[in-house]
C-alpha positions as CSV (number, residue, x, y, z in Angstrom):
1,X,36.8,1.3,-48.6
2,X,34.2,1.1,-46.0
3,X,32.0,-1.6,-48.1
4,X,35.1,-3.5,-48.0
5,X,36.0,-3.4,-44.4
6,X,32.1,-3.9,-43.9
7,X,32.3,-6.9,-46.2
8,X,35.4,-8.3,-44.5
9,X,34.3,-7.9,-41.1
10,X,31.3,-10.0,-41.7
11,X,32.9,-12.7,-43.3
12,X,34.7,-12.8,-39.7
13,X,31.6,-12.9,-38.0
14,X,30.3,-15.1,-40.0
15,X,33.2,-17.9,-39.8
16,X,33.1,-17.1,-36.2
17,X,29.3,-18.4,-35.8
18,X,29.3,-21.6,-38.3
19,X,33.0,-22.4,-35.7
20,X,31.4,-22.2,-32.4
21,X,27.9,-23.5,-33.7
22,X,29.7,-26.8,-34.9
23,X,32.5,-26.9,-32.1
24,X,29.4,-26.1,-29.5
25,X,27.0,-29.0,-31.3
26,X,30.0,-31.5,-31.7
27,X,30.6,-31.0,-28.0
28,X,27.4,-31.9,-26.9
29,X,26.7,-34.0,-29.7
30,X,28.9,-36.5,-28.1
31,X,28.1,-36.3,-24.6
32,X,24.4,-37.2,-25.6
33,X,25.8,-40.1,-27.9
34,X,28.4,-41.7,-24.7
35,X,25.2,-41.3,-22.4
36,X,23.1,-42.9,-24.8
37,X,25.6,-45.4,-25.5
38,X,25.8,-45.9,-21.8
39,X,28.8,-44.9,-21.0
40,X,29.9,-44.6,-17.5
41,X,30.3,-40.6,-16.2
42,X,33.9,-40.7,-15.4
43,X,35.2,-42.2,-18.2
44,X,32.9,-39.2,-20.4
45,X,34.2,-36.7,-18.2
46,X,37.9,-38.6,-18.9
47,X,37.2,-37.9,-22.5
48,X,35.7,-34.6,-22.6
49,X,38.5,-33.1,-20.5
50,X,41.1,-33.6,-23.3
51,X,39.2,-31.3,-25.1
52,X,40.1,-28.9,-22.6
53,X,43.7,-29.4,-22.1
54,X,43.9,-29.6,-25.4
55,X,42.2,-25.8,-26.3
56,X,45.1,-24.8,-23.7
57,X,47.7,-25.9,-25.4
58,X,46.6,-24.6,-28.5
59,X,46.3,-21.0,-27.7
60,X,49.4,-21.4,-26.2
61,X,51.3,-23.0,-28.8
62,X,48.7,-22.0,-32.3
63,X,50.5,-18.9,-32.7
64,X,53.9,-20.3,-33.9
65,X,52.0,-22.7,-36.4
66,X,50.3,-19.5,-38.0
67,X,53.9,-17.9,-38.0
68,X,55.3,-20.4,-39.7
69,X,52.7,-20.9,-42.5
70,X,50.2,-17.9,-42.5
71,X,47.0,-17.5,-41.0
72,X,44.8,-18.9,-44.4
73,X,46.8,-22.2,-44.5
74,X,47.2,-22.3,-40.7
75,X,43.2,-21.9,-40.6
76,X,42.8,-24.5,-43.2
77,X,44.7,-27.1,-41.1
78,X,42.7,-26.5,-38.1
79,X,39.4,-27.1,-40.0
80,X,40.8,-29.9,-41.5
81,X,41.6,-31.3,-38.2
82,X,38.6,-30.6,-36.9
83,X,36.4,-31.9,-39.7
84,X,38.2,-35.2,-39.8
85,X,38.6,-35.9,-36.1
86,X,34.6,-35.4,-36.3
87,X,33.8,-37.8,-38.8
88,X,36.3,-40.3,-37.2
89,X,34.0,-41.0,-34.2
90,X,31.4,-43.1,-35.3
91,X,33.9,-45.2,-36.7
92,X,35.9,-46.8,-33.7
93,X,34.6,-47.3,-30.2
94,X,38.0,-46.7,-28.3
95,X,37.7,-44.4,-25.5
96,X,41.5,-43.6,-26.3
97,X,40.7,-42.8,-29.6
98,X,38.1,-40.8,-28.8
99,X,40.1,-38.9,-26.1
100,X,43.0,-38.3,-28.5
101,X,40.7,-37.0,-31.0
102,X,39.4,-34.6,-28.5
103,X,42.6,-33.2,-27.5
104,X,43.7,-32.9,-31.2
105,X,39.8,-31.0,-31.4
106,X,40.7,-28.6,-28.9
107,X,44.2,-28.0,-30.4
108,X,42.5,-26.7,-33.8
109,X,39.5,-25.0,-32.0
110,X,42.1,-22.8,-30.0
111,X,44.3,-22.4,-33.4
112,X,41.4,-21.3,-35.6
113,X,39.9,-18.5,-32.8
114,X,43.3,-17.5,-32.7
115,X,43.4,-16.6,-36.3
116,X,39.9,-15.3,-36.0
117,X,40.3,-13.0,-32.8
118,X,43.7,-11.7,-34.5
119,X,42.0,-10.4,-37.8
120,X,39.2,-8.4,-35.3
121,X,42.5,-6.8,-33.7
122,X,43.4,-5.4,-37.5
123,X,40.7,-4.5,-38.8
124,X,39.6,-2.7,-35.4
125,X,39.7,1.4,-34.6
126,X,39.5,2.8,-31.5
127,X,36.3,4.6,-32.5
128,X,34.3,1.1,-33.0
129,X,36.6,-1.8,-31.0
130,X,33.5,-1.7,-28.3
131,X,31.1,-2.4,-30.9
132,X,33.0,-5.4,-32.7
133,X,34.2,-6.4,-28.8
134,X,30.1,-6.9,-28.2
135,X,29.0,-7.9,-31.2
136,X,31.9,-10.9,-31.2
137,X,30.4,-12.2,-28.1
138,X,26.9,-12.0,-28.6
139,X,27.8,-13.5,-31.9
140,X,29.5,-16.8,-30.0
141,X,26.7,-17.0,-27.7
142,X,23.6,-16.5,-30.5
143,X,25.7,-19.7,-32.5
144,X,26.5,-21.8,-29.2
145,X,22.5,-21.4,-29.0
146,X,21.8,-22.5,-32.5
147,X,24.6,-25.6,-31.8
148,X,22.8,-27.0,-29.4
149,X,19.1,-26.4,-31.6
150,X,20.8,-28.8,-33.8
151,X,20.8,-31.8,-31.8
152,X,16.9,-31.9,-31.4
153,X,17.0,-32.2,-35.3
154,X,19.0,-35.2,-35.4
155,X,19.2,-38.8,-34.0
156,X,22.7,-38.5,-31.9
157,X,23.0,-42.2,-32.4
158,X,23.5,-42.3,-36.0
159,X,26.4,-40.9,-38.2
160,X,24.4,-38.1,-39.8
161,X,25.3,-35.6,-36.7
162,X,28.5,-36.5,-37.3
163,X,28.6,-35.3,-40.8
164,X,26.6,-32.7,-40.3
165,X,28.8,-31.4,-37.5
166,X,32.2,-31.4,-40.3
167,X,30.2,-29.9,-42.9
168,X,29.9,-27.3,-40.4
169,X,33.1,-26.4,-39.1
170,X,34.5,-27.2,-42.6
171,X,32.0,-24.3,-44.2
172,X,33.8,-21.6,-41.3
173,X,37.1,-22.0,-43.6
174,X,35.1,-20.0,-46.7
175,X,33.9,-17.1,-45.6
176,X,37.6,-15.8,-43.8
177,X,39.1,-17.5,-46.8
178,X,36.7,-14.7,-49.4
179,X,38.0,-12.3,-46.9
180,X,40.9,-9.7,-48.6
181,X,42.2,-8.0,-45.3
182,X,45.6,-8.3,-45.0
183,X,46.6,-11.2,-42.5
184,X,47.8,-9.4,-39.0
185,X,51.1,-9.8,-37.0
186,X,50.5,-12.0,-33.7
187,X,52.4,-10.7,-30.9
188,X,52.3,-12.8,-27.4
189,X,50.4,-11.2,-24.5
190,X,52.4,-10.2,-21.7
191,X,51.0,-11.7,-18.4
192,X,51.2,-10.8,-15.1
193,X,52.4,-13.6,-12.3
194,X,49.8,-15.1,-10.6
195,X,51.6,-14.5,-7.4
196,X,51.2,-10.1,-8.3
197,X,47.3,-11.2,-8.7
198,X,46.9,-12.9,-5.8
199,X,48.5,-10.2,-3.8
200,X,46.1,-7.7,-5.4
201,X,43.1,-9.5,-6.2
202,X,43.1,-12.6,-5.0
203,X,39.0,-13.3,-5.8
204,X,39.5,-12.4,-9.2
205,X,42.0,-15.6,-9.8
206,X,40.2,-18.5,-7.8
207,X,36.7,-16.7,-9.7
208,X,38.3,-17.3,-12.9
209,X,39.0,-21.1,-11.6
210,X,35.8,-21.8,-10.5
211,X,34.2,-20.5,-13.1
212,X,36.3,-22.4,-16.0
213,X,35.2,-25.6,-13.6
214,X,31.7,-25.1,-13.7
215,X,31.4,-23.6,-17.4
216,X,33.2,-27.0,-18.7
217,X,30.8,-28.7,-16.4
218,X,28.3,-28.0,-18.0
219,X,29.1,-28.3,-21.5
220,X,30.6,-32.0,-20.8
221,X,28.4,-33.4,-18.6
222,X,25.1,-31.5,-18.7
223,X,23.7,-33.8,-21.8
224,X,24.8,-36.7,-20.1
225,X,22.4,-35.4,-17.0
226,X,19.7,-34.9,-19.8
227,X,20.0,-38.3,-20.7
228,X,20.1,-40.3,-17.5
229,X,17.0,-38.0,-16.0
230,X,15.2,-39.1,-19.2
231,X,14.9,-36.3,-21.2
232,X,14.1,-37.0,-24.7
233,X,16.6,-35.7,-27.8
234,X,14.2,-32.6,-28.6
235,X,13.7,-31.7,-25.1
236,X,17.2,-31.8,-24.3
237,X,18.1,-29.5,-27.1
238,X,15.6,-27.1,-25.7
239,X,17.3,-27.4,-22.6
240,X,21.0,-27.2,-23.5
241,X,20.0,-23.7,-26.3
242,X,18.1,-21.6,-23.4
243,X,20.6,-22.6,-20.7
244,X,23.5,-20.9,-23.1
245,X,21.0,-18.1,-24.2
246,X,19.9,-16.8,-21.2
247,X,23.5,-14.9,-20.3
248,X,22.9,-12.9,-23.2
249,X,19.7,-11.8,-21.1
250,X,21.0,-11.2,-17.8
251,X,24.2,-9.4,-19.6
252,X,23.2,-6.1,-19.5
253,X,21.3,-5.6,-16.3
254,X,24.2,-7.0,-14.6
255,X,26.2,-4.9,-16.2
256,X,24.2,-2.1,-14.7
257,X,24.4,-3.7,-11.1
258,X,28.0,-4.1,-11.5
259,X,28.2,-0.4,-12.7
260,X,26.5,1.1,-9.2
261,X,27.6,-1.8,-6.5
262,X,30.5,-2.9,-5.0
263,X,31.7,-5.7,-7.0
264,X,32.6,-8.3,-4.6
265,X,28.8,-7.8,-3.1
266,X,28.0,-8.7,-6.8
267,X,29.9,-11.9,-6.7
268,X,29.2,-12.8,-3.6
269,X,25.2,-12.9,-4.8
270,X,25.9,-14.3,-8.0
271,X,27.1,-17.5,-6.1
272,X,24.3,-17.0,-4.0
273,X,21.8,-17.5,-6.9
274,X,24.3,-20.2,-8.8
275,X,24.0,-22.4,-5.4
276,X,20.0,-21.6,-4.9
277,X,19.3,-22.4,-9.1
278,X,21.4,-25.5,-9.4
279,X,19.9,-26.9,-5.8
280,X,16.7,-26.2,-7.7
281,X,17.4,-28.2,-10.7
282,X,18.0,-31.0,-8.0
283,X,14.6,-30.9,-6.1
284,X,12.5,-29.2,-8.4
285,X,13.7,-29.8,-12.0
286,X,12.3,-33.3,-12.1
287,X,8.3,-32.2,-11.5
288,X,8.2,-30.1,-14.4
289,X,10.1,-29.8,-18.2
290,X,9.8,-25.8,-17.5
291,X,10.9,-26.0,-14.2
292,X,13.8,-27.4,-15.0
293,X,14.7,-25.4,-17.9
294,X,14.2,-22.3,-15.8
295,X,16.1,-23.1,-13.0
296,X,19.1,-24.3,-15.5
297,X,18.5,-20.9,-17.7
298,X,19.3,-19.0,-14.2
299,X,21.7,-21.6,-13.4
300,X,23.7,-20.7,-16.6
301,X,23.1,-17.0,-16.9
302,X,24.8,-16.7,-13.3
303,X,27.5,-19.1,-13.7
304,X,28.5,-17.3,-16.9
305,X,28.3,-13.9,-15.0
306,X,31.5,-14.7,-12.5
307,X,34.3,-14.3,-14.7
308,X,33.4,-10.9,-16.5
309,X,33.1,-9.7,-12.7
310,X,36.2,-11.4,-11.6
311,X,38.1,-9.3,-14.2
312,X,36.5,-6.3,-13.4
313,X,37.2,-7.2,-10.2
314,X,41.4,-7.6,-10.9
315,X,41.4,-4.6,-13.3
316,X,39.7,-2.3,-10.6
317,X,42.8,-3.1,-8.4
318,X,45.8,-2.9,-10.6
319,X,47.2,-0.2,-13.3
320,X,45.4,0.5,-16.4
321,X,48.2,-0.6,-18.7
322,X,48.3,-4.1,-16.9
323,X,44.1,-4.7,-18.2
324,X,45.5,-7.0,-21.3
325,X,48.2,-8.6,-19.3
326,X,45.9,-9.2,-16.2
327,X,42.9,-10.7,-18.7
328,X,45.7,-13.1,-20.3
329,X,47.1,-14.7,-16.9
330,X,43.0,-15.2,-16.0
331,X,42.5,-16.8,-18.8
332,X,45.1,-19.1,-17.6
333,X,43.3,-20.2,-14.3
334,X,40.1,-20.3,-16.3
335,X,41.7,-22.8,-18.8
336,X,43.0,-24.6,-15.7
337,X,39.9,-24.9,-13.9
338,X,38.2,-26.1,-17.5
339,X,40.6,-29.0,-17.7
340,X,39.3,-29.7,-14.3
341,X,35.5,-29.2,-14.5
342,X,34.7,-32.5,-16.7
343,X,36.9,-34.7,-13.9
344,X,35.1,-33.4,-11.2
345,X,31.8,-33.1,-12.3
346,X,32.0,-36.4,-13.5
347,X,33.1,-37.8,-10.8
348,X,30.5,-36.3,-8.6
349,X,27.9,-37.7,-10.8
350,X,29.2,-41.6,-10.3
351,X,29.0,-41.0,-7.1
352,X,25.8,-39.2,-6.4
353,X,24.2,-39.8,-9.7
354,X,23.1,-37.9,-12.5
355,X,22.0,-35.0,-9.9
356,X,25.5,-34.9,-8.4
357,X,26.2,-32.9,-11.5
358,X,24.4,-29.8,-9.5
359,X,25.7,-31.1,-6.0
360,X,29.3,-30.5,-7.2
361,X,28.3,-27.1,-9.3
362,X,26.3,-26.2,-6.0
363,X,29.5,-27.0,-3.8
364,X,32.0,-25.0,-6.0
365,X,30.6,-22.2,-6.1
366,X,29.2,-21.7,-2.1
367,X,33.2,-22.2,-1.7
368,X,33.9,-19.1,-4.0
369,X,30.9,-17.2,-2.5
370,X,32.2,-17.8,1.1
371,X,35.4,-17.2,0.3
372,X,34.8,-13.9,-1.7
373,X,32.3,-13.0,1.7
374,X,35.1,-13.2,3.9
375,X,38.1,-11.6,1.7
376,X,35.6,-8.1,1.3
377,X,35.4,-7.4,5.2
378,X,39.3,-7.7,5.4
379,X,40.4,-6.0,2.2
380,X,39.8,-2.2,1.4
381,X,37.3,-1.6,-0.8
382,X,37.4,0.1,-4.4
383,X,34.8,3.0,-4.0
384,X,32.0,2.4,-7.0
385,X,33.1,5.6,-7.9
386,X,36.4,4.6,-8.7
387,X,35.8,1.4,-10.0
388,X,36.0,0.8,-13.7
389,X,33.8,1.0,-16.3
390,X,32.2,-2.5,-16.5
391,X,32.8,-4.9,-19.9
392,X,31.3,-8.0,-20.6
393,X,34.2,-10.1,-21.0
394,X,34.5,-13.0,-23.1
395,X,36.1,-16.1,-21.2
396,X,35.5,-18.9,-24.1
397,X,38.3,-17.2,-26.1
398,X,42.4,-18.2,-27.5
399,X,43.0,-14.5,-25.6
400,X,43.6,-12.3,-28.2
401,X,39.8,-10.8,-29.0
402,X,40.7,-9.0,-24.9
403,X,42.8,-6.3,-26.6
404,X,39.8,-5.5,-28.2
405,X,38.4,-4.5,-24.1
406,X,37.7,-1.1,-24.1
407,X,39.1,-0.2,-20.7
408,X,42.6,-0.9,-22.5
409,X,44.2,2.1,-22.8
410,X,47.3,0.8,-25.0
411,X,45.6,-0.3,-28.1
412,X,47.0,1.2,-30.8
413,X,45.1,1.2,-34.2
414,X,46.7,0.0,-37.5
415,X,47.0,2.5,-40.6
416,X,44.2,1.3,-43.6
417,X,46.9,0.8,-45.9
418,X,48.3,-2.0,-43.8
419,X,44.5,-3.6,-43.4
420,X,43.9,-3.5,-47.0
421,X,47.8,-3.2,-49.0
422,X,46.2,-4.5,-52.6
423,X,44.2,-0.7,-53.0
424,X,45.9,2.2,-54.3
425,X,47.2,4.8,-52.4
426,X,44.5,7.5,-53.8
427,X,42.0,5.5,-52.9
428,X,43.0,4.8,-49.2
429,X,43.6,8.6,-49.1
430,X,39.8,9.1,-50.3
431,X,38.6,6.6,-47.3
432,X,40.5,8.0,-45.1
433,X,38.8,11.4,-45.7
434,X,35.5,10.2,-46.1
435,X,36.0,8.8,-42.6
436,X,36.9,12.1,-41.4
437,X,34.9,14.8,-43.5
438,X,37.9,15.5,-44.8
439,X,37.7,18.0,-47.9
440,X,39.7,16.0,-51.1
441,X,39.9,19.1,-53.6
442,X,42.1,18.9,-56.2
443,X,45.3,20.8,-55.2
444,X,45.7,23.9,-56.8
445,X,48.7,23.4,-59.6
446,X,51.7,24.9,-58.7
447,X,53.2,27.8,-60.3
448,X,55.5,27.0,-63.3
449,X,59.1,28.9,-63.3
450,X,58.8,31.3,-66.5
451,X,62.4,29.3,-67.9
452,X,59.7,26.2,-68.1
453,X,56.6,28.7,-69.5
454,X,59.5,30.2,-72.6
455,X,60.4,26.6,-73.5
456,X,58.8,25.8,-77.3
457,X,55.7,23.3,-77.4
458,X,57.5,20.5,-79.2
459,X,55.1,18.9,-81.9
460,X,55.5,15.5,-83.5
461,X,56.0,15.4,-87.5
């Protein structure tokens, strides 16, 4: 029984990293291809923002498709979508096109980590949900790394990437396909209003939309700022993989700060360092290929840092049973502030040029830094004592891997024999025990009545 559930949950994480390797190579796969190509910043940030809106509206609306046909054939219309909306690029040139194929992208990304995140909630126990909650995220962030590798492998130009990039998110169908746990019941995540938040915790919303701005930022528009500073293909990949890598680094020591310090001190320095990294990308970045990779990597490993804190900033200020509910309506703002991020940044690179990318970044988040300054010396402070217990949370996610977070107190796990229904009921029995160091003896047989021990032994003729 354990093999199996090993087995299964592997073929999750393993679907999970060939997903967000493709989605996150396809994604920048393009935005090198448009700068190459020339393509003028707002009209790239016009089409990378449908991807956006799009991943909104599918974790919104991807539940009722996989209600209505199951989670395997819902999974294989996502990929399907995904592979074929990929391979259509290099065939037209229509910036329409290519903004309805992203929207139609983000659709079936949100879908298929819907299905994804929702098998981790069955096949999860209270005794290990911490572990798989971890090792899901450092699994998206180890494959967004080895997306971006990809590009310096391949000439963006051509139509190689392009299949390449469908093979990819095509292969994530097989493994969750092998897998033989029992497809999960999707329930919607309550939410709380944004107007209970913002009495409470009002940081911890505009965090979440600032950070969804700068995050989508850079994913949109950061290749295209590779490309017009004159960084070739190779380089660039090196410079997109250790930017993403680098907030598995800083993960657990901040974790540690946010553990022993007030957390709205900890935000207010993380935009601190967000403003000081980004303004040295802009005045440093260009003497040296290390210089600027370093200043990005902190760049990145900061601005990736502000919406964990801005949840544990909300949960540390409502009730414990409100942690899921809370997560769901900040992922909300953060998908809000993602369909915003590509227009803006964009935007601010027409104007300023390729560095206005940094500018902008720079500007957003000295806003939330002030703003976070100024709410902590007239709100009451949580004493560190009584703050909860810090998670690294997720904020690239259809919302269902958050009942996963540890801190929720109302997860409830779901019996084996529900997980995997095709094994016999001995041998969930004998799982179950083995889990437990329970003793399975046979039973002692029970006494016979002595009318049944007179009755004659009747032998065939």
């Amino acid at each position: 029984m354990i093999k199996r559930l090993v087995i299964s949950l592997s073929a999750l994480i393993f679907s999970v990293f060939l997903l967000m390797g493709g989605n996150t190579f396809v994604m920048t796969l393009l935005g090198v291809n448009l700068g190459l190509r020339g393509v003028e910043p707002t009209l790239i940030g016009s089409i990378m923002v449908c991807y956006s809106v799009g991943f909104v509206l599918g974790s919104l609306y991807g539940p009722r498709v996989i209600k209505r046909v199951g989670h395997i054939r819902a999974f294989a219309v996502f990929s399907a979508f995904l592979a074929s909306s990929t391979l259509i690029f290099p065939l037209t040139d229509s910036i329409w096109v290519w903004a309805l194929l992203r929207a139609f992208a983000g659709i079936a990304v949100a879908g298929s980590f819907v299905v994804i995140e929702s098998w981790f909630s069955a096949v999860a126990t209270n005794e290990y949900r911490a572990t798989l909650f971890f090792t899901y995220q450092i699994c998206t962030y180890l494959a967004a790394t080895a997306g971006q590798l990809l590009i310096g492998l391949t000439d963006p130009a051509a139509f190689v990437p392009f299949t390449l990039g469908a093979i990819v998110l095509t292969a994530a169908l097989v493994p969750l396909s092998l897998s033989r746990v029992e497809a999960p019941t999707i329930e919607h995540n309550e939410r709380i209003s944004v107007k209970a938040i913002i009495k409470d915790a009002p940081v911890g919303l505009l965090a979440a939309l600032c950070s969804g701005v700068l995050i989508s930022s850079f994913y949109s528009m950061a290749p295209v700022y590779a490309i017009e500073v004159g960084l070739p293909v190779n380089q660039l990949s090196y410079f997109m993989a250790a930017s993403v890598f680098t907030f598995i680094l800083f993960a657990w020591p901040l974790g540690r700060l946010c553990d022993r310090l007030d957390r709205s001190k900890i935000m207010v320095w993380l935009n601190t360092m967000v403003v000081g990294s980004a303004l040295g990308v802009v005045f440093m970045g260009h003497m040296n290929l290390w210089l600027l990779i370093g200043f990005s990597s902190l760049y990145m490993g900061m601005v990736a840092a502000i919406y964990p804190v801005a949840v544990a900033i909300t949960n540390d200020r409502i009730e414990a049973h409100h942690i899921v509910a809370a997560s769901t309506t900040l992922l909300l703002s953060y998908g809000l502030g993602s369909t915003l991020g590509p227009l803006f940044s964009s935007s601010m690179m027409t104007w300023l040029g390729a560095q206005g990318l940094y500018y902008g970044c720079a500007g957003v988040a000295l806003l939330l830094g002030t703003y976070t300054w100024i709410w902590q010396w007239r709100s009451t402070s949580v004493p560190v004592q009584e703050q909860a217990h810090y998670i690294q949370t997720p904020a690239e996610t259809a919302g269902i891997i958050v009942e996963l977070d540890p801190r929720n107190e109302e997860f409830v796990d779901v019996p084996m024999e529900e997980v995997f229904p095709y094994l016999e009921a001995e041998e969930i029995a004998e799982a179950q025990a083995s889990q437990m160091e329970l003793d399975l003896s046979e039973p002692e047989p029970e006494p016979r009545l002595e009318s049944e021990l007179e009755e004659p032994l009747l032998v065939p003729h």
